[in-house]
C-alpha positions in Angstrom: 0.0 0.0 0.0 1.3 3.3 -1.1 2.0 6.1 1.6 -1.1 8.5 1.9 -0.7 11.8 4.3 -4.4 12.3 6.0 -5.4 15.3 7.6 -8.0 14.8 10.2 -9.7 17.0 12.8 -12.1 15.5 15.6 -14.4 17.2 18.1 -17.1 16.0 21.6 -19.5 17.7 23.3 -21.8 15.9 26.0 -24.7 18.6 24.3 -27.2 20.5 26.9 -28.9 17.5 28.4 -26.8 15.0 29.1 -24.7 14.4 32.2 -22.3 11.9 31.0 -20.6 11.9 27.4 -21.1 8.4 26.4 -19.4 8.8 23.2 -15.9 7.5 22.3 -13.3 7.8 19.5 -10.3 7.4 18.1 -7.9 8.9 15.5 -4.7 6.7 15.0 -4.4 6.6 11.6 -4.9 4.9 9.5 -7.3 4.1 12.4 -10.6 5.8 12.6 -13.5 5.2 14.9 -16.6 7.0 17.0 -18.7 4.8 19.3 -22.3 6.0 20.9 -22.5 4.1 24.5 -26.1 3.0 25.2 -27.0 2.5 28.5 -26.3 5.4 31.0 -23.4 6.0 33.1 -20.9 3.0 33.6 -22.4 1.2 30.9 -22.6 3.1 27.4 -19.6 5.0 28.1 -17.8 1.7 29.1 -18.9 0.3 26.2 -18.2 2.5 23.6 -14.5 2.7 25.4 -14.1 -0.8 25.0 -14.8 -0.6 21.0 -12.3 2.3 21.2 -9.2 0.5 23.3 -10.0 -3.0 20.6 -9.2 -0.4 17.8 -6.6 1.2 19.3 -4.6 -2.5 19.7 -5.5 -2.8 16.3 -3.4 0.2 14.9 -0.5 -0.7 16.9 -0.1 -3.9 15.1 -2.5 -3.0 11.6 -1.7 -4.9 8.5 -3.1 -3.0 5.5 -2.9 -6.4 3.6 -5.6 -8.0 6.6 -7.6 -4.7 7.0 -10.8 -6.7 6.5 -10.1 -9.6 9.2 -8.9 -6.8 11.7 -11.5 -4.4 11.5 -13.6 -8.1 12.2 -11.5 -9.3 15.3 -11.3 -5.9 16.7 -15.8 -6.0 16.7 -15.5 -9.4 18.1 -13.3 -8.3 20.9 -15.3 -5.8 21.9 -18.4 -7.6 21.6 -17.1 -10.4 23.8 -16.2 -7.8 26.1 -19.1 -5.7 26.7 -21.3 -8.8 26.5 -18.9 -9.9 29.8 -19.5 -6.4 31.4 -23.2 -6.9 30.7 -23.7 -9.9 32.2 -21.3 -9.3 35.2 -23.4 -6.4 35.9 -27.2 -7.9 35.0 -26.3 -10.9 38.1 -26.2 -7.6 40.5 -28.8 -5.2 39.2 -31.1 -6.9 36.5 -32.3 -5.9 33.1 -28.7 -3.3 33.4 -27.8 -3.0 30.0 -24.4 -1.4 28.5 -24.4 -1.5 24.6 -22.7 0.8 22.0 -22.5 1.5 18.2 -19.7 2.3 16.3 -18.4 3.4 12.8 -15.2 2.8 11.5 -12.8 4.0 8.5 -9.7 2.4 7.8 -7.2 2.3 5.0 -6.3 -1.0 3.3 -4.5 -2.7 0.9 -6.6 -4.6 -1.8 -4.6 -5.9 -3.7 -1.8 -3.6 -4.3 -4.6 -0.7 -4.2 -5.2 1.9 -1.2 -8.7 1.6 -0.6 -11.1 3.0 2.4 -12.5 -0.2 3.8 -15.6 1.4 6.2 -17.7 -0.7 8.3 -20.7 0.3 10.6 -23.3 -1.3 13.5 -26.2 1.0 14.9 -27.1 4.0 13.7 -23.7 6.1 14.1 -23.0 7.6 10.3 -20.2 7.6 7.7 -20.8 10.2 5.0 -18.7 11.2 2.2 -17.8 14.6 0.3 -17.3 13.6 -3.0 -17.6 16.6 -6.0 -19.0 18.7 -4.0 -21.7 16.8 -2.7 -22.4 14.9 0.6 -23.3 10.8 0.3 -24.4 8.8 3.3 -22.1 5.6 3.0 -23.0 3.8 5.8 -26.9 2.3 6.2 -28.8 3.3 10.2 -29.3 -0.3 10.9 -33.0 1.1 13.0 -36.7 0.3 12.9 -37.4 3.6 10.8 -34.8 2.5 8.3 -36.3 -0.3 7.8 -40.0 1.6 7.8 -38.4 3.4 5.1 -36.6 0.7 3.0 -40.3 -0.7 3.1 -41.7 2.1 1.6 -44.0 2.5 4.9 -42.4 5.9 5.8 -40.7 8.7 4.1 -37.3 10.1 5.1 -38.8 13.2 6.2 -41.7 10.9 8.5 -39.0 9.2 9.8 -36.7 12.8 11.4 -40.3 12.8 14.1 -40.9 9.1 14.3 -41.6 8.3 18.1 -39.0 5.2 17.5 -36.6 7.3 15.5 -33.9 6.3 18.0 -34.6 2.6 18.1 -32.0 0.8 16.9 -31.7 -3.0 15.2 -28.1 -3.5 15.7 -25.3 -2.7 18.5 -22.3 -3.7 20.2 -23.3 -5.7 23.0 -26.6 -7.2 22.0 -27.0 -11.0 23.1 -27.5 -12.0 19.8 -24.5 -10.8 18.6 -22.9 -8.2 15.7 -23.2 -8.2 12.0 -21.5 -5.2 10.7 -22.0 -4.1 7.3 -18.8 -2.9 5.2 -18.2 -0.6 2.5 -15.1 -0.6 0.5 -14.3 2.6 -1.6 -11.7 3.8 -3.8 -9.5 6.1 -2.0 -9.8 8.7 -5.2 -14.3 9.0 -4.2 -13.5 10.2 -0.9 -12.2 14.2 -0.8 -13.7 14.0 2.8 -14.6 11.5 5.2 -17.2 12.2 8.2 -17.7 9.6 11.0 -20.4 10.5 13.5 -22.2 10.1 16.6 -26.4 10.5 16.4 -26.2 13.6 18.6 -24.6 15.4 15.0 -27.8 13.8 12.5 -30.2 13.8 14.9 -30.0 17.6 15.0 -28.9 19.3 12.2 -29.7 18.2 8.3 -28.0 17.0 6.0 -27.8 20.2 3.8 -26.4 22.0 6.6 -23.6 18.9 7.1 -22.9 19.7 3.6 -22.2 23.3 3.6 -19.6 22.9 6.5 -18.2 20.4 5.2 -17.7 22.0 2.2 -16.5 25.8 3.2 -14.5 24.9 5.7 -11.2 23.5 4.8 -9.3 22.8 7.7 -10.9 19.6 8.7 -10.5 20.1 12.8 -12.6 23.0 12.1 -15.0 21.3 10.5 -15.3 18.8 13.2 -15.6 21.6 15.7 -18.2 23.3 13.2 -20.5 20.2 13.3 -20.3 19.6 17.0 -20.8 23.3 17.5 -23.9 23.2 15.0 -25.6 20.0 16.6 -25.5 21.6 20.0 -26.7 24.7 19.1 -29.4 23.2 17.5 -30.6 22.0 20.9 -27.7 19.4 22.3 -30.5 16.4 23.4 -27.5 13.9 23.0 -23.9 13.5 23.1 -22.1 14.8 19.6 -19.2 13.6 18.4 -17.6 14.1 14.8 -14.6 12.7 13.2 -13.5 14.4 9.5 -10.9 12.6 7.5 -9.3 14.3 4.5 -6.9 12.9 2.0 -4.2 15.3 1.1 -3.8 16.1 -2.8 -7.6 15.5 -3.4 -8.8 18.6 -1.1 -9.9 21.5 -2.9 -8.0 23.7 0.0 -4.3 22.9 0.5 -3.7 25.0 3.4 -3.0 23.4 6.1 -0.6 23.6 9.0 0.9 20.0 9.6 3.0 20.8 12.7 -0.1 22.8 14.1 -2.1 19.4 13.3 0.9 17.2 15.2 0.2 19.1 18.0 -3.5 19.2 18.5 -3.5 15.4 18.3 -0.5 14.7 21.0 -3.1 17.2 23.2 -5.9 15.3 22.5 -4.0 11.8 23.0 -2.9 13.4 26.2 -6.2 14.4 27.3 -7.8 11.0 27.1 -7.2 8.3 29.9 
C-alpha cells in the first residue's frame, strides 16, 4: 500500500442534556472510529470505550494487507467484552444494560490498491464529500430504516418518528454483531465524516454539507458540526470525526506541525 498523508480534525460535546458523554473515539491513523455508548453511566460509556481500546490494539499492530479480518477481530473483541460487562453487571442489578454503536474508517491494501474499507453497527453515520456533494455511506441499521426501506415511511416521517432512536443492531446485544462494510476507492472520498447521532439527529443533512464543504481545515469542521448539533438543541452527546486525504482537497492550506500538535493534546487528554 502506497504512503497517503491524512489530515484529520475530531471534536465532543456531552450537548445540553446529558450528564455523561457516552461517546468514544479514536484517531490513530490509518485508524478511525466514533462509538455511541447506550445504557447510562458505567455502561454506554464503558462500552463505547471498550470498541475504542479494541481499535486502538488494532493500529499498533495493523496490517493493510488483513484490513478486513482486523476491522472483524477488533468487533468481536469488543463484543465479547461488553457482553462480559453486561452480564457481570445484569447478576447484581437486573435488566442493566451497557451496549454501544460504532463506525469505523480504515485504509487497506486490496490488492496492491489503497482503498477505504468502512464498516458500521447501529445508527452512528459515515458520509462522504465527493464533488462537491455529501453521500451517506453507511446504512442506520434502526426500525425507521427499515420503515423506510419498506416504503412505509418517508425520510422526512421518519426525522419525528416516536421510534426514530430505536435501533436494530449494537455492540453488546446478546444476539451478537453483523456489521456491514463498505469498500471505496481512496480517489471518491475528498472528505470522510464519522459520527455520533447527537450530530444527525439535530442538524440536516444540507447543513452537514455546507460545513463540510466551506471549511477547509478539517479540525474546524469537526468543531463546526459539533458546534452546529448543540446549538441546534444538544438532546444527545455529539461527536464528529472528518478525515481528508491530502492532494484531493480542494484547500491545500493546512498547518501540519499545528495538526501534530493538536493530536499529542488530545492523545494526552484521554485516559
Amino acid at each position: 500500500m502506497r504512503n497517503v498523508d491524512l489530515h484529520h480534525g475530531s471534536s465532543s460535546d456531552v450537548g445540553l442534556v446529558r450528564k455523561v458523554n457516552e461517546d468514544s473515539f479514536l484517531v490513530a491513523p490509518p485508524v478511525f472510529v466514533v462509538a455511541d455508548g447506550m445504557g447510562g453511566h458505567s455502561g454506554g460509556d464503558v462500552a463505547s470505550r471498550m470498541v475504542v481500546e479494541e481499535f486502538q490494539r488494532l493500529a499498533e499492530v495493523y496490517d493493510p494487507a488483513r484490513g478486513a479480518e482486523h476491522v472483524a477481530d477488533a468487533f468481536a473483541r469488543a463484543q465479547a467484552r461488553i457482553v462480559d460487562y453486561g452480564n457481570a453487571h445484569r447478576a447484581l442489578s437486573p435488566g442493566w444494560h451497557a451496549g454501544t454503536t460504532a463506525v469505523v474508517a480504515v485504509l487497506v491494501d486490496d490488492h496492491g490498491v489503497t482503498k477505504w474499507l468502512l464498516a458500521n453497527v447501529g445508527d452512528s453515520r459515515i458520509y462522504r464529500i465527493t464533488e462537491g456533494r455529501l453521500e451517506q455511506i453507511s446504512v442506520d441499521h434502526s426500525v425507521v430504516q427499515e420503515l423506510i426501506d419498506a416504503g412505509q415511511i418517508t425520510p422526512e416521517e421518519a426525522a419525528v418518528h416516536p421510534e426514530r432512536h430505536v435501533i436494530t443492531r449494537a455492540l453488546g446485544s446478546p444476539e451478537g454483531i453483523e456489521p456491514d462494510f463498505f469498500l471505496l476507492p481512496l480517489g471518491s472520498v475528498e472528505r470522510l465524516l464519522l459520527c455520533s447521532d447527537g450530530v444527525t439527529g439535530m442538524i440536516e443533512d444540507q447543513e452537514i454539507e455546507d460545513i463540510l464543504e466551506t471549511v477547509p481545515d478539517p479540525r474546524d469542521a469537526a468543531d463546526r458540526l459539533v458546534r452546529a448539533a448543540v446549538a441546534a438543541g444538544g438532546r444527545d452527546n455529539a461527536t464528529a470525526v472528518v478525515v481528508d486525504v491530502v492532494g484531493l482537497v480542494k484547500d491545500a492550506s493546512y498547518d501540519s506541525q499545528r495538526q501534530l500538535q493538536s493530536l499529542e493534546s488530545k492523545l494526552g487528554g484521554r485516559q
